[in-house]
C-alpha positions as CSV (number, residue, x, y, z in Angstrom):
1,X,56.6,70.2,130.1
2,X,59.9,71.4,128.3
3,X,58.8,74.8,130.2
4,X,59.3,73.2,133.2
5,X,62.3,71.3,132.3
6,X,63.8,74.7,131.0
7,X,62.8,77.0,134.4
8,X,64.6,73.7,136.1
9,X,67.6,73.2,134.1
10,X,68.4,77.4,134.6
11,X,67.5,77.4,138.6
12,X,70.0,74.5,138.4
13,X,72.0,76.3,137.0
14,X,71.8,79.5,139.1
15,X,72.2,77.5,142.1
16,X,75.5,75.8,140.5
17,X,77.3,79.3,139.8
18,X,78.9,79.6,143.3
19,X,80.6,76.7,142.9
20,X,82.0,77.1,139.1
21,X,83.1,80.8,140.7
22,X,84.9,79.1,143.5
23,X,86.7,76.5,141.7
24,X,90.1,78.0,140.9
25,X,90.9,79.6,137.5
26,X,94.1,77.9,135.7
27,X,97.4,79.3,136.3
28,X,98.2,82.3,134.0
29,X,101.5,81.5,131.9
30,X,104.6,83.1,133.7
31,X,105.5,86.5,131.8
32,X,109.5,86.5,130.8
33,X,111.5,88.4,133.7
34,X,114.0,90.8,131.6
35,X,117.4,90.7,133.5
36,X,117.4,94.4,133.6
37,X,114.3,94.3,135.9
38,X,116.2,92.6,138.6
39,X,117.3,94.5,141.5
40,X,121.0,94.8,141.6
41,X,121.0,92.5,144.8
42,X,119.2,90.1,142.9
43,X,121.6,90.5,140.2
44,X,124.3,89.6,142.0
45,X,122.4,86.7,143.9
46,X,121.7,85.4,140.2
47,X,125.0,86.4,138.6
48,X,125.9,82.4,138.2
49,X,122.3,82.4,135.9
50,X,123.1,85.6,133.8
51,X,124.3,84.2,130.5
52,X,121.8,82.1,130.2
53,X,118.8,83.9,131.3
54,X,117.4,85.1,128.3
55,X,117.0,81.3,126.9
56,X,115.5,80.4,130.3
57,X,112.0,79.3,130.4
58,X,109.6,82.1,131.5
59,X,108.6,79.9,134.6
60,X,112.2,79.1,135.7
61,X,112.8,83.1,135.5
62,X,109.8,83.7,137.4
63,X,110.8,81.4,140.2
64,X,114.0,82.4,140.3
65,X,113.1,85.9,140.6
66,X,110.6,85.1,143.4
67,X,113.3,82.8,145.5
68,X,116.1,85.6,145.0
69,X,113.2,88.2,147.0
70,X,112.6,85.7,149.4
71,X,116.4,85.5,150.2
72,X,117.0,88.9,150.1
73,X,114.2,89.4,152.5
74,X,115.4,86.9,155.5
75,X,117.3,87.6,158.4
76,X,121.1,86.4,158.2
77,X,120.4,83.4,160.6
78,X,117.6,82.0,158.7
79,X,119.6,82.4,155.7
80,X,122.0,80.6,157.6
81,X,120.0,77.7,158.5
82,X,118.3,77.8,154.8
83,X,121.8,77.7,153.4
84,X,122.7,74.2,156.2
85,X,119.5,72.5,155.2
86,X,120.5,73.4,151.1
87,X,124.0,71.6,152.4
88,X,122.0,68.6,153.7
89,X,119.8,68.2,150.9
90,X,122.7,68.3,148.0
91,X,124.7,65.8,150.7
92,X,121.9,63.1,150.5
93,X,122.6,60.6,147.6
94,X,119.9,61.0,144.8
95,X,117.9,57.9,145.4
96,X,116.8,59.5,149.0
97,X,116.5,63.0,146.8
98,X,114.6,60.7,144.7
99,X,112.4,59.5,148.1
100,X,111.8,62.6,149.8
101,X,110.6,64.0,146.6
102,X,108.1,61.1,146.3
103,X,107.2,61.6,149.5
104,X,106.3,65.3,149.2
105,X,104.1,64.7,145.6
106,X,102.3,62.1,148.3
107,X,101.8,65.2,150.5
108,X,100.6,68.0,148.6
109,X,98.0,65.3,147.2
110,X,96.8,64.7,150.2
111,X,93.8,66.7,151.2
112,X,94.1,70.3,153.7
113,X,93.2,68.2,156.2
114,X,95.4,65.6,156.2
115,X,97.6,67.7,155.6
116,X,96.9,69.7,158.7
117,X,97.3,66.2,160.8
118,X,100.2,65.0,159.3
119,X,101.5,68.6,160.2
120,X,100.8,68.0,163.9
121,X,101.8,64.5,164.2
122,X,105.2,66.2,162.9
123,X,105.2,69.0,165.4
124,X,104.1,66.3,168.3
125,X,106.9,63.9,167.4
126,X,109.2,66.8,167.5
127,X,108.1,68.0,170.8
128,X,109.3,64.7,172.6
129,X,112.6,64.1,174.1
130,X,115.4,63.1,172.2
131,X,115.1,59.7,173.8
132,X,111.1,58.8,173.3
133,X,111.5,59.9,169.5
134,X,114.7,57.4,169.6
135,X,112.9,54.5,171.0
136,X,109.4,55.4,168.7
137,X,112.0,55.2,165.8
138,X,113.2,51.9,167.0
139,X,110.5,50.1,167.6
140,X,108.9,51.5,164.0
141,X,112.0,50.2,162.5
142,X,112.0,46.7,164.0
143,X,108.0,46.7,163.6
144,X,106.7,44.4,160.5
145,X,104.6,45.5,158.4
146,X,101.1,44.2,159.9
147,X,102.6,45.5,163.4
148,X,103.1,48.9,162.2
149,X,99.5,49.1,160.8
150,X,98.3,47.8,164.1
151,X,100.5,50.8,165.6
152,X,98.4,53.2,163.1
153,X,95.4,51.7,163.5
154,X,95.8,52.0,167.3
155,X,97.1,55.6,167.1
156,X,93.8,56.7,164.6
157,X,91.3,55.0,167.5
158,X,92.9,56.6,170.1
159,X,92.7,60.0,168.7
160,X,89.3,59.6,167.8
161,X,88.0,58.9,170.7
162,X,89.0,62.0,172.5
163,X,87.7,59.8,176.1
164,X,89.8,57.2,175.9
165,X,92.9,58.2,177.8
166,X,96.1,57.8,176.4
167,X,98.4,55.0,176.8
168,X,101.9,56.0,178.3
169,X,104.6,53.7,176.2
């Protein structure tokens, strides 16, 4: 009997390994990024960070590093519209910093596949003209509460029922 239990316990085991291998290992600590290691471009890009780098978390280096590459990499008008979005987000007052922060945790927590939809239900929103997304704003605005679940709730059924053909609002 504890034979058996054994020769069990290690096919379980055996069948289990792919699964440990897949799950993902933790996050090696960041390595300190020494100043001199910088590029000079990146120097420059960073110059407002050089007396304090040293004392800088290793992390914070790291990222910084990795953002300064990623500049230096775009073309000029993405860094343009990179630098107009940095404008808009510093513009905000911090309470809706505060929100769209919130809102993002809520979003990387959601599962890839949520993730993915919510993705598309962005890109179709987007795709609409000016004046549908303005009146689909409006009437979520106005919308109570148990209206805008019945909106959702509408929305989900329709999309899962690929045959039921879609309403024109």
């Amino acid at each position: 009997m504890k034979n058996i239990r054994a020769v069990v316990a290690i096919v379980l085991l055996a069948l289990a390994a792919p699964v440990f291998a897949q799950a993902p290992a933790p996050p090696a600590p960041a390595a300190p990024v020494a100043w001199a290691s910088l590029s000079v471009e990146q120097q420059r890009l960073l110059a407002p960070y050089s007396a304090q780098w040293q004392g800088m978390p290793a992390e914070r280096q790291a990222a910084l590093a990795r953002g300064s590459q990623r500049w230096l990499a775009m073309p000029p008008d993405q860094r343009a519209a990179a630098r107009e979005r940095f404008q808009q987000w510093r513009a905000l007052p911090p309470e809706r910093r505060a929100l769209v922060r919130q809102r993002l945790e809520r979003f990387r927590a959601l599962p890839p596949e949520q993730q993915r939809e919510v993705r598309e239900n962005f890109h179709r929103f987007q795709s609409l003209p000016p004046e549908r997304r303005a009146m689909l704003r409006q009437r979520w605005q106005r919308a109570t509460p148990a209206e805008r679940q019945r909106m959702l709730d509408r929305t989900r059924a329709r999309r899962s029922h690929p045959m039921m053909e879609r309403r024109k609002d």
